[in-house]
N, C-alpha and C positions, 0 to 999 in steps of 0.2 A: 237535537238542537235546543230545545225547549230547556231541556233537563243541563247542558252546560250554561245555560244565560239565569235559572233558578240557582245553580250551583255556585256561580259566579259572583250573582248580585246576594247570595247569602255570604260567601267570603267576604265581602264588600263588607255589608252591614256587621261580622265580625268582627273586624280589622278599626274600624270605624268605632264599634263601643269597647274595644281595649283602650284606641288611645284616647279617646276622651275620660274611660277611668283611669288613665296613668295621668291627663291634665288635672283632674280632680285632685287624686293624690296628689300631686306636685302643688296642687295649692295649699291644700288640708297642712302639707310638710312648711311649706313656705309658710301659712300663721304660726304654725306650733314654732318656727325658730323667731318669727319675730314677736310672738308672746313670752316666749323665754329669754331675749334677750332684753327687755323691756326691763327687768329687775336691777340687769346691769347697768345696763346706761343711763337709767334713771331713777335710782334709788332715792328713797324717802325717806322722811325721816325714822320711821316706822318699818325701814328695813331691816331684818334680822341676820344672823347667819344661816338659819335656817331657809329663808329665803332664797339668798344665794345658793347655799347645797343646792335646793330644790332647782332654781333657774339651772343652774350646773347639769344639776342629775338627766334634767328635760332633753338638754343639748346633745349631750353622749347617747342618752336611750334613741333619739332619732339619730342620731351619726351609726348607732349599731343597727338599727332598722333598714337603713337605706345603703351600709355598706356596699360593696360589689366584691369586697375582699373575696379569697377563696379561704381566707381565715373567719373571715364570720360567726364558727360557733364561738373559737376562744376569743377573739374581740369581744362576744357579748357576755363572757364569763368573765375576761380581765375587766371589763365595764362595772358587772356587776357584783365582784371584788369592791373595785374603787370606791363605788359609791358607798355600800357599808363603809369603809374608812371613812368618807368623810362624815358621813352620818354620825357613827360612833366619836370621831378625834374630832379632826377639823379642816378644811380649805385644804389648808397647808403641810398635809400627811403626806409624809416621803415615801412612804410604802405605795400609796394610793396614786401619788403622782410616777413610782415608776411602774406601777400597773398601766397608767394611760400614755406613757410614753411606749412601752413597748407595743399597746396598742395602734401607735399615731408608727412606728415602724413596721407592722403588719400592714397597714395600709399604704404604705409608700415605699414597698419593696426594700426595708432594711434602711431609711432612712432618718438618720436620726434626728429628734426634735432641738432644735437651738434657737432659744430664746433670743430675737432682734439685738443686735448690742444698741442699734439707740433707743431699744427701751434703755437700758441703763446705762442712758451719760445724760442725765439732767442737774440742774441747780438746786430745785424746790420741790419737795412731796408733791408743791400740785401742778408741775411742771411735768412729773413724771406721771401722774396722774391724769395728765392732757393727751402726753403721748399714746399711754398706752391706750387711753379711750379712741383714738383717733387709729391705731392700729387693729384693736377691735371691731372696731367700725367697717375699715377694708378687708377685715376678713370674712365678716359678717355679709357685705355685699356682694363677696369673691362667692362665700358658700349660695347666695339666691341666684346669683350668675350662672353658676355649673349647674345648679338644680333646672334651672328657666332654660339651659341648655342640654338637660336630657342625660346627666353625669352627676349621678347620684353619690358616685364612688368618690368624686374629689368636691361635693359639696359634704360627706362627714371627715373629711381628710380636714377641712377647714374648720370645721365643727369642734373638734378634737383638738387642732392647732390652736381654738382660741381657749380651750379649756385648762389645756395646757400654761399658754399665756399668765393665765388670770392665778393660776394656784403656783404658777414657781415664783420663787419669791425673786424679788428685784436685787444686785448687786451694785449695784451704783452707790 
């Protein structure tokens, strides 16, 4: 009897320091996206491109870390593709951006990434520049939402969608 209530209350105490190390990580993950999104939404004047790559680069590397895909090794090779491309080109590398879109369809069971069309029906660059920030935004707090809810898989699905976002260029 002794030996099932030690056995027991040591599951206990198991069970108990996983999830408070998965709360941990879930926080650690929750600054690292809102320190990398920080670039974007609030650029200075002293922002570079190189900045951005980097803000970029941060966003994918934790969407590849926290995956749930059953594609997870090529997700973090297509990932790790991409970023060279922008590293080397730039933003707006076509090669590099379909690297991360057939990423963003390994995680959404073959679906395909489509840019909002009201991003592109505005009047003014910074009209179109409002929207898309303000779409950012909701993805941004869709991706801490699914994390804060234990769905790690559809907080890099969001991750991905807003990186997506930011490098395919606008048609409007």
């Amino acid at each position: 009897m002794i030996k099932r209530i030690i056995l027991i209350l040591a599951i206990g105490i198991i069970l108990s320091s996983n999830l408070s190390g998965a709360r941990i990580r879930s926080e650690e993950t929750k600054t690292k996206i809102i320190e990398a999104c920080e670039v974007l939404f609030n650029p200075s004047s002293t922002t570079t491109q190189k900045n951005l790559v980097d803000s970029l680069s941060q966003l994918i590397d934790i969407a590849a870390s926290i995956t749930t895909s059953e594609y997870k090794d090529d997700i973090k090779y297509r990932i790790g593709v991409a970023k060279e491309l922008f590293k080397e080109n730039s933003l707006f590398d076509e090669k590099a951006r379909q690297y991360l879109s057939f990423v963003y369809r390994m995680m959404t069971n073959g679906q395909k990434y489509q840019r909002p069309e009201e991003l592109d029906v505005f009047v003014t660059p910074d009209e179109a520049q409002e929207k898309a920030k303000k779409y950012a935004t909701k993805l941004v707090n869709k991706a801490l939402t699914e994390l804060d809810a234990g769905n790690p898989g559809e907080t890099a699905k969001y991750l991905i969608e807003l990186v997506l976002m930011v490098i395919t260029p606008m048609t409007g």
